[in-house]
N, C-alpha and C positions, 0 to 999 in steps of 0.2 A: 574624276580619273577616267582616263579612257583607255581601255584593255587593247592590246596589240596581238595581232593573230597569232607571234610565235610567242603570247604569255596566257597559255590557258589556265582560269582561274574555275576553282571547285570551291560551291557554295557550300554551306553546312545552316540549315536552320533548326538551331537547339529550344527545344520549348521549353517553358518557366519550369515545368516541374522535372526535369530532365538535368539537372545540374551536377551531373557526373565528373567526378575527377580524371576518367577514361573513361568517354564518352565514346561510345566506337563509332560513332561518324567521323570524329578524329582521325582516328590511327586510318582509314578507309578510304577520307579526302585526301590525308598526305602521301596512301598509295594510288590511289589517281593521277594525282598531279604532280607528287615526285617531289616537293617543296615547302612545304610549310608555309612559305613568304608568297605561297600560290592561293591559299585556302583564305577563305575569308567567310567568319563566322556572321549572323544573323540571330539577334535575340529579339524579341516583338512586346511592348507592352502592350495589349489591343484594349482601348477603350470600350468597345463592346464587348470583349469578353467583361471586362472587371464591372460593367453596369448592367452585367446579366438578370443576379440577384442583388439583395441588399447585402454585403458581404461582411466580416468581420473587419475593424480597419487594421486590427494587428494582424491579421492576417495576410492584410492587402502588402502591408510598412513589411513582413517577411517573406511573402514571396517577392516584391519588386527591388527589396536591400538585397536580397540572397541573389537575384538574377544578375543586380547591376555590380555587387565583390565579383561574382562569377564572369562577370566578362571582364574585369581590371585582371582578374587571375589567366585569363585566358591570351590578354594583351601581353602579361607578363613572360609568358611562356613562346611568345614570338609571332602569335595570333594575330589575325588583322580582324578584328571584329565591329561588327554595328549594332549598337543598342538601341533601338528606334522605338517612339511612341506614332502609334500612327489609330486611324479610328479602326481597322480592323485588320486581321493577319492578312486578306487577301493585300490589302493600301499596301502593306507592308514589304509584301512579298516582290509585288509590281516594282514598286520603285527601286528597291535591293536586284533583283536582279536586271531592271535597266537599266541599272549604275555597272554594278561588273559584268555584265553579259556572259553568265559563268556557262559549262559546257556542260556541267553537272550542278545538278542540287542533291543534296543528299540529306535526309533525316531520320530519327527514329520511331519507330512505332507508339503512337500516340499511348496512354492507359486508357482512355475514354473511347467509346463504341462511336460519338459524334467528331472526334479528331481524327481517325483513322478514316473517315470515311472523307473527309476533308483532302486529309494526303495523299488516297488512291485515286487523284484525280489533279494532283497537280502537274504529273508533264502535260496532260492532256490541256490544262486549264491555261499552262503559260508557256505551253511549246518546249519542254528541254526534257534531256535526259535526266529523271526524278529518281531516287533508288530511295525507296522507306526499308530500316535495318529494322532486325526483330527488337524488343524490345529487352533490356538485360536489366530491371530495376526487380524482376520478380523471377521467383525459382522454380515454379509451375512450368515456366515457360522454357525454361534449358533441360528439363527429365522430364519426363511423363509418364509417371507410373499408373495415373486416374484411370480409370475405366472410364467408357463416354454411354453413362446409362440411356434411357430410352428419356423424350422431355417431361417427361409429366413421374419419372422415377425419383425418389431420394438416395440421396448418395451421403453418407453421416460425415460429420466433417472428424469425429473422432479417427474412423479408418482415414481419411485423407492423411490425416495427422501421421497415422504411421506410417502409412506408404511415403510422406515425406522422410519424414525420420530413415527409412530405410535406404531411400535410395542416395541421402545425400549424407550420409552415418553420422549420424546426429544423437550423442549421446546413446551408444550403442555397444553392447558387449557380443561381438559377434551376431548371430540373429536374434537375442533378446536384447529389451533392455534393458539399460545401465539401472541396476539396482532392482531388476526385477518386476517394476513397474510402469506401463507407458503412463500413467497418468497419477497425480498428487492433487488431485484436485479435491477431493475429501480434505485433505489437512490444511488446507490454504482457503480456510473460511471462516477464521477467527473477527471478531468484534475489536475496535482497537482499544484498550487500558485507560481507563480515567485519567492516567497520569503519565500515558506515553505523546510523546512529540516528537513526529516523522523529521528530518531535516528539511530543509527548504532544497529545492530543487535546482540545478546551476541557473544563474541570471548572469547577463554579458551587458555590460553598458554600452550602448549607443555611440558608433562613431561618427564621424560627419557625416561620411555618405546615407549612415541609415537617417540620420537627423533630421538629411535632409528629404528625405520617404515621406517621411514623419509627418514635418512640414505640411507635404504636396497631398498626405491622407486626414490631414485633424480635422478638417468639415466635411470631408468626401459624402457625395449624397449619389445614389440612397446606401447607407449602410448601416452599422450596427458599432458598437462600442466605443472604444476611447483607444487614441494613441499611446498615451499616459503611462508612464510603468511600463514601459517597451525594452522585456529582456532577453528575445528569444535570440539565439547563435544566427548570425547570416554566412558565416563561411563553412567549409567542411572542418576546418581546426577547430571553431568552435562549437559545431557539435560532434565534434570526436573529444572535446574537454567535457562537453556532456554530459556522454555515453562512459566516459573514464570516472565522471562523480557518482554516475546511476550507481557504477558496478565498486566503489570504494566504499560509497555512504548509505544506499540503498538495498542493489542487491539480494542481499542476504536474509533480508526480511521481508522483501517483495513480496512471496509465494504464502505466510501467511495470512497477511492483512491485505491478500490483492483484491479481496470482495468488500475488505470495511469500505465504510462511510464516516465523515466525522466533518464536521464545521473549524477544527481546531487544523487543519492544513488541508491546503490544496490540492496535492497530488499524493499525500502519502508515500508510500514507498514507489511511485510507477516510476518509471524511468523519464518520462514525458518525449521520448524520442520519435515517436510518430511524426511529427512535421518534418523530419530533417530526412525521416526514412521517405517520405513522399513526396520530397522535392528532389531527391537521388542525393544529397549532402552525406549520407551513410548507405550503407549495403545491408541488405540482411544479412548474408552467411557470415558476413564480419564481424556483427555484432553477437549472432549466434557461437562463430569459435571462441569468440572473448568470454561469453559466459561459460563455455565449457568447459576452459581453461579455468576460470574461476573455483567450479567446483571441482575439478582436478587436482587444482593444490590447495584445497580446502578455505576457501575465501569467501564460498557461499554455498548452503545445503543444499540438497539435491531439490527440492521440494522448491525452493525458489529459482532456482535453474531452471528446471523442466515448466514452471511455470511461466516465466520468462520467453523460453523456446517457442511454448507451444502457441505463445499471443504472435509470435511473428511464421515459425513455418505450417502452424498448423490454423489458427484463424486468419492472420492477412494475406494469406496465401487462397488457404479457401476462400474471403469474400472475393479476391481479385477473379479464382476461378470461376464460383457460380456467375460473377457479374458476366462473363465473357461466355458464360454457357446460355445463361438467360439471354442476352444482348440483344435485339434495343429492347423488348418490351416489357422487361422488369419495372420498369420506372411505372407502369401504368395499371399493372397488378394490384388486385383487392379481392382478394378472398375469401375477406370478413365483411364484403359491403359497407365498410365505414364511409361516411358523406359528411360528418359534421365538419365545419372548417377549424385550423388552428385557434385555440384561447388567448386572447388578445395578452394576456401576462405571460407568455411564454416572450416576447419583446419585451417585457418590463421587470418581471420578477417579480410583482407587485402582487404576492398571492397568502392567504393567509397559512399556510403547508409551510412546516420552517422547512423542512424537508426540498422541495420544490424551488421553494423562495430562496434558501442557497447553492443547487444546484444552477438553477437560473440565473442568479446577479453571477458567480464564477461563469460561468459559460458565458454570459456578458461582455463579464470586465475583462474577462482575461482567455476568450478562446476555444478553454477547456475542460472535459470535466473526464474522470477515469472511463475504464468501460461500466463499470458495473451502475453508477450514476447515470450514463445514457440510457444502460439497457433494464434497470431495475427500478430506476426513477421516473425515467423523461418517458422512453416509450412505451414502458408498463402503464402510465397514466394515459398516454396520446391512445393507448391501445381498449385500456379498460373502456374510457370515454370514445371510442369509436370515431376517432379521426382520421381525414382522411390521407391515405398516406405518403399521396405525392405532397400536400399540403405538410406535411411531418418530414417529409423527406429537404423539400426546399429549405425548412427553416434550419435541418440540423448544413444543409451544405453552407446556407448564410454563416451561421454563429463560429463555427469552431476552424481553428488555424489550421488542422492534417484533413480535413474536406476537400476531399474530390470524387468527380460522378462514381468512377468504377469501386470505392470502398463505403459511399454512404450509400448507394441503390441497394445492396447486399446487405449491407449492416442494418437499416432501419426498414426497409421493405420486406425483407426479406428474414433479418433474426427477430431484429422490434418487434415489428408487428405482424412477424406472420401472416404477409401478404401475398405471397408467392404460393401461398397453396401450401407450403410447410416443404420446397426443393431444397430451404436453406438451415431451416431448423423445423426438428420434427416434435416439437410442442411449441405452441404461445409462450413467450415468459411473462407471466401475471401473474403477480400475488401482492398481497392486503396485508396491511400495514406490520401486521406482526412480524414479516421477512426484514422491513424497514427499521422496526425496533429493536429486533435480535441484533442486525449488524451497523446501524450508525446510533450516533448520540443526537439526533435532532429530535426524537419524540418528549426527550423530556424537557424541552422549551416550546413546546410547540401548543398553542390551545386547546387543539383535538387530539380525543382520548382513540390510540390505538387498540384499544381492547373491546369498544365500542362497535356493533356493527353498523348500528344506524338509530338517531335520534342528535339530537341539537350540537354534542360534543362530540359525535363521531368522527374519526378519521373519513374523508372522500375514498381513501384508497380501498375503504372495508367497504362502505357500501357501493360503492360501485364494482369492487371484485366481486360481491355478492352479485349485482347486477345483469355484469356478462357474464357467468356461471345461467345464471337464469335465461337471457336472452340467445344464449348458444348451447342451450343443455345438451340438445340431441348431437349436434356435431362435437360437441367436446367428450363424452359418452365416447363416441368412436375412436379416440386417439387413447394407443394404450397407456401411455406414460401421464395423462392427466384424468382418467377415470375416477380415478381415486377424491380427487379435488371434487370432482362434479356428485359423487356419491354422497360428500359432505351437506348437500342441501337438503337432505331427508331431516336434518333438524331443524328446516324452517319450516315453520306454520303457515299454513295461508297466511296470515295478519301479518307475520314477519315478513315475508315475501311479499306483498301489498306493501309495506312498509317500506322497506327497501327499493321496489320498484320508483315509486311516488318520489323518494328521494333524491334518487340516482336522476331522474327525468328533471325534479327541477333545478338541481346542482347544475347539469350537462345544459340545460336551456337557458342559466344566466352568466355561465363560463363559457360555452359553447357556440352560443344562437342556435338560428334552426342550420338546418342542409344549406348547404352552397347554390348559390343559381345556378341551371343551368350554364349561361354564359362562362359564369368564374369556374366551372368543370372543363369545360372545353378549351378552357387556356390551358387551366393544368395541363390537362392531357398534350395539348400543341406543344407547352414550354417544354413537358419533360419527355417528349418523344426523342426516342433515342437518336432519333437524326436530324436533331436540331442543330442548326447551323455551329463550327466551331469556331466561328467566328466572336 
C-alpha cells in the first residue's frame, strides 16, 4: 500500500502484555488523525524476545493466542492492524513503518525498566514523531500518595496498602476501615480439612486459533513444559468468565485457606487471575469493585474480600512500585551473598521433598503455583540453601505464565530472598518444616520426618533453617522481627550445631554444586542488567 500525502496515517504499537480493551493509544491515534480507517495498529511477535529465557510453553500458546484474538478483536472494531513475526521489535518496527510511512507512532509506556528505555529513543531511532502514553494497567501510577523515602530507606508495604485503600476508597467507612480493621490476615491462615475439596478453577477449551499457537509452541526450544492441557482464557470474555467463577465458587473462602498448601488441588481457593491481569485482559480497580460489591451484598466475608484486595492494591501494586523505585539494579542485588547456582531439580521435580516435588511438577506442567508456595516453598528453600538470585530470579520468569521483569525482580529478589537489603520486605521469610507441616498435607507422605532437625530422616528444610540461623546469626540478631528465631539456637549444643553444619554442607554440595564460575556470574549480571536490550 502506498500512503498519499492528503492520507495521513497514525501508527499505534501495542505490546503483548498491553491488551487493553481501551487502550489509550486508541482513542489518541483517532484524535490525531480524525479517522479510525487512518490508524493502523502494530503487534510484534519478536523471536528474540521469546528465546530470551527458556520460557514456559503455556505461557508462550497465552501470550501469543491472547495477542493474535486481540488483534481479530481490534480488526473487528474497524482497526487496520499488523500482526508480524519478525526476529526482533526493531525488524519489526522498520518495516511497519516503511510500509505506511505514518506521521506519528504512538505507544505505551512499557512495565519493564529495559522497554521503556527502548521507546525513549524511537523517534530519534526511526526519524518520526514517537509519543510514549503513561501507562494505565497499574494504580500507583494515576495517585500518588507514596512518600519517595531516601534509597537505601524502607517503606513497609502494609502503610502502602493503606494509603492505597485511602486514596482510591477501597473498602472504606469514611476514614477508617470497613469493619474496623485494615488487615485479616491473622484469620486467613487456616490448614485445609482432610475432607475438603477447593472446586477446579475456570478451564476454557482451545479454539483454532489458539490450536494453532499450540501447534507452532509443542517442541519450542529452549523452554519448559508441555502444551497439553492448555486451558487458560485468551480473550478478555474469557477471563472476565474467570474472574465471575473466582467470585461465585471461590471467593468466599479465599481469605481463609489463602496460606494452605495441599497436593489434592491446584489452586485452591485463588482466583488464578494474575495472567490475564498482566497482559491488560482485566483491570485492577475492576476486579477490586466486583469483590466489594460482593461483600456488600453479602456473597463473601469480609476477611476474604480484604484479602483478595490487598494481593492486588496493596502487593501488586507495591512490587510494581519498588521494581520502579529500585530500577535497573534490583536484578543484580545480593545482600545475603548467595553464589550457589540453581539445583538441577528445580527443572525436573525429581526431588525426594513431596513438598517441593509438587510444587515443582505444578509449576511445570501447568505454570503455576499460589503465592504462598512460591514464597514459603520455592524461595524459602532457594534462600535457606543460599542461591543465587539472579539464578532464582531467571528460573521463576522461565516457569510460570503471569512472569514479567517488573513483578518477579520484586517478588523473588526482593520479598524471596531478601536480597535487596530488606527495601522490599523487612524480614527473610524462612522457616523449617514445621510452618510446612502446620499448613499443607504433604509431610505426611513424604519420607522425611519434620520434627527431626538433623540426622538421616530429617527434613532439608530443618537443617538447613538451622543452618542459615548459624551462618547469619549476627546480622539476623539485628532485624527486630526475626530475633526471636535467632535466640532459638541457645538449645543447640556445639555437637548439634557441628551436626547440623556438616549436614546442611553436604545436602547443599550434592543439590547445589560448588559457587558458579566466574564466567557464568558475569552473564548473570549482563543478562539481568536492567538495560538489556528489549529486544
Amino acid at each position: 500500500m502506498t500512503q498519499q500525502p492528503s492520507d495521513p496515517i497514525v501508527s499505534i504499537w501495542i505490546l503483548g502484555d498491553q491488551l487493553l480493551a481501551e487502550h489509550p493509544a486508541l482513542a489518541a491515534a483517532e484524535g490525531i488523525a480524525g479517522d479510525r480507517a487512518r490508524v493502523r495498529v502494530l503487534l510484534v511477535q519478536s523471536l528474540a524476545r521469546t528465546r530470551r529465557l527458556p520460557y514456559q510453553r503455556k505461557k508462550l500458546v497465552l501470550l501469543f493466542s491472547a495477542m493474535r484474538h486481540y488483534a481479530d478483536e481490534l480488526r473487528a472494531r474497524g482497526y487496520g492492524v499488523d500482526y508480524v513475526k519478525a526476529e526482533n521489535f526493531s525488524a519489526a518496527l522498520r518495516t511497519h513503518l516503511a510500509t505506511w510511512r505514518p506521521a506519528h507512532l504512538l505507544t505505551m509506556a512499557a512495565s519493564s525498566y529495559a522497554g521503556r528505555q527502548f521507546q525513549a529513543r524511537l523517534g530519534e531511532r526511526f526519524g518520526l514523531r514517537a509519543l510514549v502514553l503513561p501507562n494505565t494497567q497499574f494504580l500507583v501510577g494515576r495517585y500518588n500518595p507514596i512518600p519517595d523515602p531516601a534509597p537505601d530507606k524502607q517503606y513497609v508495604m502494609e502503610y502502602f496498602y493503606r494509603d492505597m485503600r485511602r486514596a482510591f476508597d477501597v473498602l472504606m467507612d469514611g476514614d477508617a476501615p470497613v469493619g474496623g480493621q485494615w488487615n485479616y490476615d491473622k484469620e486467613n491462615r487456616r490448614p485445609l480439612l482432610k475432607a475438603q475439596q477447593p472446586p477446579a478453577d475456570a478451564h476454557f477449551a482451545p479454539d483454532a486459533l489458539t490450536r494453532e499457537v499450540m501447534d507452532e509452541f509443542a517442541a519450542w526450544a529452549p523452554g519448559v513444559g508441555s502444551v497439553a492441557d492448555f486451558g487458560y482464557g485468551v480473550t478478555r470474555r474469557q477471563a472476565l468468565a474467570a474472574f465471575d467463577d473466582f467470585i461465585a465458587h471461590r471467593l468466599a473462602d479465599f481469605g481463609p485457606y489463602e496460606d494452605a498448601m495441599t497436593e489434592r488441588s491446584h489452586s485452591l481457593y485463588h482466583s488464578v487471575l494474575s495472567p490475564y491481569l498482566n497482559l491488560g485482559l482485566l483491570e485492577p480497580l475492576e476486579l477490586i469493585r466486583a469483590a466489594e460489591r460482593a461483600y456488600h451484598e453479602g456473597r463473601a466475608p469480609l476477611n476474604s474480600v480484604e484479602g483478595f484486595v490487598r494481593q492486588i492494591l496493596g502487593w501488586r501494586e507495591f512490587m510494581y512500585w519498588q521494581y520502579w523505585r529500585q530500577a535497573p539494579g534490583m536484578v543484580e542485588k545480593n545482600a545475603w551473598g548467595a553464589q550457589r547456582p540453581l539445583p538441577d531439580f528445580f527443572w525436573t521435580g525429581a526431588t525426594e521433598m513431596a513438598c517441593l516435588r509438587h510444587a515443582l511438577t505444578r509449576a511445570l506442567e501447568t505454570g503455576y503455583n499460589h503465592h504462598i508456595e512460591r514464597l514459603m516453598l520455592l524461595s524459602n528453600f532457594l534462600m535457606l540453601g543460599g542461591v543465587n538470585p539472579a539464578a532464582a530470579n531467571d528460573w521463576f520468569l522461565s516457569v510460570y505464565v503471569d512472569a514479567y521483569d517488573w513483578v518477579m525482580a520484586p517478588n523473588v529478589i526482593g520479598m524471596g530472598l531478601n536480597a535487596d537489603g530488606g527495601l522490599t520486605a523487612t524480614k527473610p521469610y524462612v522457616a523449617a518444616a514445621n510452618y510446612i507441616n502446620k499448613m499443607s498435607d504433604h509431610c505426611a507422605g513424604c519420607r522425611f520426618d519434620p520434627k527431626q532437625r538433623h540426622g538421616t530422616r530429617a527434613c532439608p528444610f530443618n537443617f538447613l533453617y538451622w543452618n542459615f540461623l548459624l551462618e547469619h546469626e549476627e546480622k539476623l540478631r539485628a532485624n527486630l522481627r526475626l530475633g526471636r528465631n535467632v535466640l532459638g539456637l541457645r538449645y543447640l549444643d556445639d555437637a548439634e550445631r557441628a551436626a547440623v553444619r556438616a549436614q546442611a554442607q553436604a545436602f547443599l554440595s550434592a543439590e547445589c554444586g560448588m559457587a558458579p564460575k566466574t564466567a557464568r556470574s558475569a552473564e548473570w549480571r549482563r543478562r539481568r542488567r536492567g538495560v538489556r536490550s528489549a529486544e
